[in-house]
C-alpha positions as CSV (number, residue, x, y, z in Angstrom):
1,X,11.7,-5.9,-24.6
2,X,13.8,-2.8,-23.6
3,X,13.0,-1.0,-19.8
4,X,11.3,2.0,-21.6
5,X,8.6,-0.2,-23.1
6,X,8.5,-1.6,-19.7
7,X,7.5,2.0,-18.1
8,X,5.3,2.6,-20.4
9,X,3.5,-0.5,-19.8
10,X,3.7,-0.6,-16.5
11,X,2.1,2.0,-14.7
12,X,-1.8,0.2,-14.3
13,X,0.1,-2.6,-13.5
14,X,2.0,-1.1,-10.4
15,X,-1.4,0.8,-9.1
16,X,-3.1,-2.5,-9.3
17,X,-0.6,-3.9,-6.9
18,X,-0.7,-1.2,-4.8
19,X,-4.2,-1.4,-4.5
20,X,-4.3,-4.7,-3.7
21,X,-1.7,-3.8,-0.6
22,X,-3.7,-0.6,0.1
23,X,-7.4,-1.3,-0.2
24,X,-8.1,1.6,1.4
25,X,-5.8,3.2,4.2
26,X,-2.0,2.2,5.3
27,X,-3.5,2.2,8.9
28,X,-0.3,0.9,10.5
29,X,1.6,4.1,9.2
30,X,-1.4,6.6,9.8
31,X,-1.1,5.8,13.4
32,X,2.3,6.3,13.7
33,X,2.6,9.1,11.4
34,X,-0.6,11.2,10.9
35,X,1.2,14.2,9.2
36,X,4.1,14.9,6.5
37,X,7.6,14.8,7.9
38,X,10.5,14.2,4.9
39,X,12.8,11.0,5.9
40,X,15.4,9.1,4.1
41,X,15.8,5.0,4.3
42,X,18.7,3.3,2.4
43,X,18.6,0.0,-0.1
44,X,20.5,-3.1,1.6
45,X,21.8,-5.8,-0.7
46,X,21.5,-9.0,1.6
47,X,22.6,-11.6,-0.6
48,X,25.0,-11.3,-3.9
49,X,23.0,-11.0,-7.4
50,X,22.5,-9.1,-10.6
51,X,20.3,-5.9,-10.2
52,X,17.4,-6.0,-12.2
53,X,13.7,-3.7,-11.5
54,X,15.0,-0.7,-10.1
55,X,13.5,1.8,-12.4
56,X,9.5,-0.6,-11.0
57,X,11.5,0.0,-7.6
58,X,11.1,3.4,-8.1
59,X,8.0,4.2,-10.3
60,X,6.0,2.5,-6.9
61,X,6.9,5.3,-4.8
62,X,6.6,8.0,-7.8
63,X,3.1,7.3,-8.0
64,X,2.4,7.6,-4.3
65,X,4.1,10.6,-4.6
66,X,5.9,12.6,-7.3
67,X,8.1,14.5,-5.4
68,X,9.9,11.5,-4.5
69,X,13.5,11.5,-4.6
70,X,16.5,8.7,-5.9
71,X,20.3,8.5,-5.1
72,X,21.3,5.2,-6.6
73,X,25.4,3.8,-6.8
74,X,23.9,0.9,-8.9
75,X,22.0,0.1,-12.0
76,X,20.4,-2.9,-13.9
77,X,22.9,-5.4,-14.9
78,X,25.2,-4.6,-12.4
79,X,26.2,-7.7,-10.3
80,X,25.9,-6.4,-6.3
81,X,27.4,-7.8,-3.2
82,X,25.9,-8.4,0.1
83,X,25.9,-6.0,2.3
84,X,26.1,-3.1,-0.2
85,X,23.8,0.3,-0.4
86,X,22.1,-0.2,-3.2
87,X,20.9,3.6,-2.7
88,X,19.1,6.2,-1.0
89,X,15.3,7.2,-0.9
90,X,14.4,10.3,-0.1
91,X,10.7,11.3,0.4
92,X,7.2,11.8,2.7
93,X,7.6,9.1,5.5
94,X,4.3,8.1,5.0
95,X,5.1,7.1,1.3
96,X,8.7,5.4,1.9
97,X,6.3,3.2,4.6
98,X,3.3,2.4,2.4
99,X,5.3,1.8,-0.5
100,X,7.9,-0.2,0.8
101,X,6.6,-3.9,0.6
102,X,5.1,-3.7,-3.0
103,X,9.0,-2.1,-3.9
104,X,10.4,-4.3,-2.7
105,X,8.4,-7.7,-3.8
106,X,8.8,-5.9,-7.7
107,X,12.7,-5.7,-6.7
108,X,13.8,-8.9,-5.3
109,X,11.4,-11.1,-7.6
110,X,13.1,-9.5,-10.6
111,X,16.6,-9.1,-9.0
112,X,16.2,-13.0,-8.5
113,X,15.4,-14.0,-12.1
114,X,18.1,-11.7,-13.6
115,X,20.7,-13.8,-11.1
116,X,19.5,-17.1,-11.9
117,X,19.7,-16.2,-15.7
118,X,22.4,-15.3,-15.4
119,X,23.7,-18.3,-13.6
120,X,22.9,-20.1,-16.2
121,X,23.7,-17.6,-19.2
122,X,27.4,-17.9,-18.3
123,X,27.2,-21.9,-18.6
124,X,26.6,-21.0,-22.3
125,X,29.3,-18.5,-22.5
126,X,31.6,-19.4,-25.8
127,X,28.4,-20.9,-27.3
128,X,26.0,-20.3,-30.7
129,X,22.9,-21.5,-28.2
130,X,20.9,-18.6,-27.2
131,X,18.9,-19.0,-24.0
132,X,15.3,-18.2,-24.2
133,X,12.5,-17.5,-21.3
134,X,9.1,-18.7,-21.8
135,X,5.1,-18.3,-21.3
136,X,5.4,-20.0,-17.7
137,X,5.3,-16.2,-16.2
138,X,3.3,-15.3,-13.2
139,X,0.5,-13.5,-14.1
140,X,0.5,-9.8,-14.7
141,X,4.0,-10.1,-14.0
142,X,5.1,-11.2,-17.3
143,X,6.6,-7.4,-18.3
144,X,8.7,-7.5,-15.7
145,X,9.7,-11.0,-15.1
146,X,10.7,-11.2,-19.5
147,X,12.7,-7.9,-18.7
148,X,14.5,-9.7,-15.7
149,X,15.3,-12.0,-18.1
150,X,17.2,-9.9,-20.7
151,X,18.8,-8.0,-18.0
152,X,20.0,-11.6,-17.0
153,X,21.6,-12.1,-20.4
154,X,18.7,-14.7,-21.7
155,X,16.7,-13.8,-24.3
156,X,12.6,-12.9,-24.8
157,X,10.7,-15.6,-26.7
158,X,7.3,-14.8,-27.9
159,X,5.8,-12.3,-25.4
160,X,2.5,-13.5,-25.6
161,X,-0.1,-15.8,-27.9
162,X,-0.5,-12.6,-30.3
163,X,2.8,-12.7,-30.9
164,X,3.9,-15.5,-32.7
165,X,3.0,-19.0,-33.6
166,X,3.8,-21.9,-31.7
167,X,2.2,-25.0,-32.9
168,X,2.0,-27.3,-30.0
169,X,1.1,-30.9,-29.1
170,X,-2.8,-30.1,-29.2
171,X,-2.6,-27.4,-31.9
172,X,-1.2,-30.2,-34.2
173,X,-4.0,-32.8,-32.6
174,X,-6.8,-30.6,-33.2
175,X,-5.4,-29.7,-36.9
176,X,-5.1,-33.6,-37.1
177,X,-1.5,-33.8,-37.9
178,X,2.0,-31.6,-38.3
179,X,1.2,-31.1,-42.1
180,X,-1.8,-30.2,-41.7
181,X,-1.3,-27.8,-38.5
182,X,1.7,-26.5,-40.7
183,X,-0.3,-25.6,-43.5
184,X,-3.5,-23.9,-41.8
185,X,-1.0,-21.9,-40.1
186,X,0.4,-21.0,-43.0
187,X,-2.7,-19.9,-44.9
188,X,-3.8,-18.0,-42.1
189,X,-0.8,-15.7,-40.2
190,X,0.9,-13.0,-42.4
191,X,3.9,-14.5,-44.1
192,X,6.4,-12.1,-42.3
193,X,4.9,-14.5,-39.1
194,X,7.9,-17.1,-38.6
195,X,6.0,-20.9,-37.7
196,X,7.7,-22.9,-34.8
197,X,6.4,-26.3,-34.2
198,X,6.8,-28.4,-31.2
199,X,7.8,-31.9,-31.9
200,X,8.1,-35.0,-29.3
201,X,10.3,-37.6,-31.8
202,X,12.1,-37.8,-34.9
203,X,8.6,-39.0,-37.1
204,X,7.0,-36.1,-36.1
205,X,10.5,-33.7,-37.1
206,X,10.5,-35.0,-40.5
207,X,6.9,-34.0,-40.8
208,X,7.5,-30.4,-39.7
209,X,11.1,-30.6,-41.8
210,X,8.9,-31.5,-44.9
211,X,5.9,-28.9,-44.4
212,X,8.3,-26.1,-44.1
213,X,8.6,-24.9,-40.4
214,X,10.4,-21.8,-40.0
215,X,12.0,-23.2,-36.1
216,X,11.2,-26.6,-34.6
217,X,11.6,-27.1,-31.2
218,X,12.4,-30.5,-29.5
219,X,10.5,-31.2,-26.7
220,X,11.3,-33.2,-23.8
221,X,13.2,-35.8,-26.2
222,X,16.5,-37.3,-25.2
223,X,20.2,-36.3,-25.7
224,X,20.8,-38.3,-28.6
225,X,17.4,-38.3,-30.4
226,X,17.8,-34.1,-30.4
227,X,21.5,-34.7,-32.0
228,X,19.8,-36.9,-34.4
229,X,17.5,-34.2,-34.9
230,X,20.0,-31.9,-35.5
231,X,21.5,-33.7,-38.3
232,X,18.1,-34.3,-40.1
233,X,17.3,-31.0,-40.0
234,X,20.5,-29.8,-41.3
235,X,20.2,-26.1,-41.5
236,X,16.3,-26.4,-43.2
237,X,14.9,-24.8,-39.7
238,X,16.4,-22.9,-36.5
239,X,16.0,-25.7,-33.6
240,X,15.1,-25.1,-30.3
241,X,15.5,-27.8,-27.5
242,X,12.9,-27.5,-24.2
243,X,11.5,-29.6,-21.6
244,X,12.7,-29.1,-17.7
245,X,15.7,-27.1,-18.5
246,X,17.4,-25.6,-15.0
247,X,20.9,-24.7,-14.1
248,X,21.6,-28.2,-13.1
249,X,21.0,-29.9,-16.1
250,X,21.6,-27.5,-19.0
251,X,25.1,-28.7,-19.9
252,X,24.2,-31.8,-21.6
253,X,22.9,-29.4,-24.1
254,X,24.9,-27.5,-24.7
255,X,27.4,-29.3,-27.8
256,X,24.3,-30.8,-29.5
257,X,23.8,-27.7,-32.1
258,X,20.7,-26.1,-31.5
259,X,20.1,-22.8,-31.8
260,X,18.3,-22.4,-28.6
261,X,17.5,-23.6,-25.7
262,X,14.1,-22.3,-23.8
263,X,13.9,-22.9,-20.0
264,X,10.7,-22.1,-18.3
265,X,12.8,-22.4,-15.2
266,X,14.0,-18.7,-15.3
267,X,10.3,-16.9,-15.1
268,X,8.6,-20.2,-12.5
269,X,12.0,-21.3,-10.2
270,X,14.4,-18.6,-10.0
271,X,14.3,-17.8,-6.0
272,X,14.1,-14.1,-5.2
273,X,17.4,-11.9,-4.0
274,X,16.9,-10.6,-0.6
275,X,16.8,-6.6,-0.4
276,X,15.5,-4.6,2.3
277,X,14.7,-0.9,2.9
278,X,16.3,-0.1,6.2
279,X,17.7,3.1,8.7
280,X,14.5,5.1,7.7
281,X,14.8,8.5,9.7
282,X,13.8,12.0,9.5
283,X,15.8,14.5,7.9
């Protein structure tokens, strides 16, 4: 996902969180500043992190108001230190003071995954492990919070259940085996759809070796089993490796040989990276 599919996408997305801030009146700002008067108020870095959201940053304010105006020294990707200006806004009071909050929550939630990817990103530095995000996004946040990611240096898994097929623990109950989960799949998706299945021990990877998975994933199974794994699989299948991957345990994984490694962790855990909008004045 690249930031221009982002924009485009996100738009409804951005009202609907406005809305939910403004139900009807900012009645804290109309009392304070019933008419237009054109102000300024800087971006403060307060803690170090990788910049990630600032085009959402701004796009909040542009649809308050179009006329809004952006002076920024940084950009996504770029690793900021505390204390930095981040940039000016420059605008209708009224706007800079309604928008703010829903700015900023966009900002530092996204700011915060793309850190804490990162953190993690650079433990696989020198590596042929790719690190992959996954479904465990908050809701109708995922656009954002999968961008965070890349921006991070992780990588997009599938965006969403239409866009790939991922045969998990009850898919392959309710099929009534790996084989046969393997082999509906395969009748039924397009074959230019690749077909991951999840599996929990090394029974259950020979199955999906045999019925001709395209990836399999190892899930939650330990550091020597997935080596095993590894071996059996012996090129036959790209392997993924998941199951309560964070920062602080990662690096057992990283010399066992799978292709990727998928942490939920980066969307659900990553804390957020303290900005704030401050020195608003009239110019």
């Amino acid at each position: 996902m690249n930031n221009i599919t982002m924009i485009m996408n996100a738009d409804e997305l951005i009202l609907n969180a406005l809305r939910e801030d403004i139900s009807s009146e900012d009645v804290t700002t109309n009392s304070v500043m019933p008419d237009y008067c054109l102000g300024q108020v800087e971006l403060i870095c307060k803690q170090d992190g990788v910049l990630a959201g600032i085009d959402v940053f701004k796009r909040v304010f542009e649809l308050l108001d179009k006329d809004t105006k952006f002076d920024f020294s940084y950009k996504d990707g770029d690793y900021i230190k505390k204390g930095k200006k981040v940039g000016v806004i420059t605008g209708d009071i009224r706007v800079l003071l309604s928008g703010e909050r829903t700015a900023l929550n966009y900002l530092q939630r996204m700011c915060g995954i793309a850190t804490y990817t990162r953190s993690i990103a650079n433990l696989l530095e020198g590596s042929n492990t790719k690190l992959l995000d996954t479904r465990k996004t908050t809701p109708n946040m995922r656009i954002f919070e999968k961008y965070a990611v890349k921006v991070g240096g992780g990588n997009n898994h599938r965006y969403n259940l239409s866009d790939g097929i991922l045969l998990k623990d009850n898919h392959i109950g309710a099929a009534g085996g790996v084989k046969e989960a393997v082999a509906m799949a395969k009748a039924y998706a397009p074959f230019v759809r690749k077909i991951e299945v999840e599996v929990e021990n090394l029974d259950m990877l020979k199955e999906a070796v045999e019925a001709g998975a395209d990836i399999i994933m190892l899930d939650n199974m330990s550091v020597e089993d997935m080596r095993e794994a590894v071996k059996l699989v012996a090129g036959k299948a790209e392997t993924e490796c998941s199951g309560n991957v964070t920062k602080e345990n990662i690096e057992r994984l990283i010399d066992i040989g799978v292709d990727y490694i998928s942490s939920g962790a980066l969307t659900h855990s990553a804390p957020i990276l303290d900005l704030s909008l401050k020195n608003l004045h009239a110019i």
